[in-house]
N, C-alpha and C positions, 0 to 999 in steps of 0.2 A: 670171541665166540668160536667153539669149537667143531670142526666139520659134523654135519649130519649125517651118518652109512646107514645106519638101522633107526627103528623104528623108538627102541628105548632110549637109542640117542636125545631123540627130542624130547621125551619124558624128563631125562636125566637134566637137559638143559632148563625146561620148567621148574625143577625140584626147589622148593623157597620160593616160588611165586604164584601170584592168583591164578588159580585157570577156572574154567568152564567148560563142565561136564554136561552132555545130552545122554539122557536114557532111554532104552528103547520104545517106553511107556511114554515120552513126551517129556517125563520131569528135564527139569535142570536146577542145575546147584553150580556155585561159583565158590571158592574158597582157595587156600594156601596149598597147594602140593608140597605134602609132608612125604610120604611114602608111596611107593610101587613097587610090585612083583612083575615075577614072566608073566602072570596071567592077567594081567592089567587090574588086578586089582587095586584101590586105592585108599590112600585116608588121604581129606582135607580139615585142613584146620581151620578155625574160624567160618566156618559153611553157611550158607545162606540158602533158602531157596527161591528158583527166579520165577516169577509167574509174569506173563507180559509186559518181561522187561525191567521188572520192578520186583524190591526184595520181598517176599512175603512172611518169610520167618527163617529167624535167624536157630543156626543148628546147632555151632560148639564145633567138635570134632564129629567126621561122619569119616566112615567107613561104605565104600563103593564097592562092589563084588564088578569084576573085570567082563564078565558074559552079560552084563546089563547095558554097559557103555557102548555108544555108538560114535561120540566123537567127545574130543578130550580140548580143547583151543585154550592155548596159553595168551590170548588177547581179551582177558576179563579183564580190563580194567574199565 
């Protein structure tokens, strides 16, 4: 495991695994971290959406816009 400095660090260390996205709206979505930019945008693979807990519908590949996300947690499993 490679030191953390920055912020993308940690992203980078997620990249091929589940994480778990909050939006500023309440949603959340769990799925593969495929990709990210500077601006935290994101695509997940395999997406779900979470509703109390539980999957409510599954999404395919989604695309996140980075000014929606309020936290990102690589502990979806």
């Amino acid at each position: 495991m490679a030191e953390i400095q920055r912020p993308l660090d940690a992203l980078n260390e997620a990249k091929g695994k589940r994480v778990l996205i909050e939006l500023k709206n309440g949603t959340k979505f769990n799925g593969l971290l495929e990709a990210f930019d500077i601006h935290i945008n994101v695509v997940l693979g395999s997406a779900e959406q979470i509703v109390n807990g539980e999957v409510k519908r599954k999404l395919g590949r989604l695309f996140v816009r980075g000014d929606t996300i309020i936290l990102i947690s690589s502990a979806a499993e």
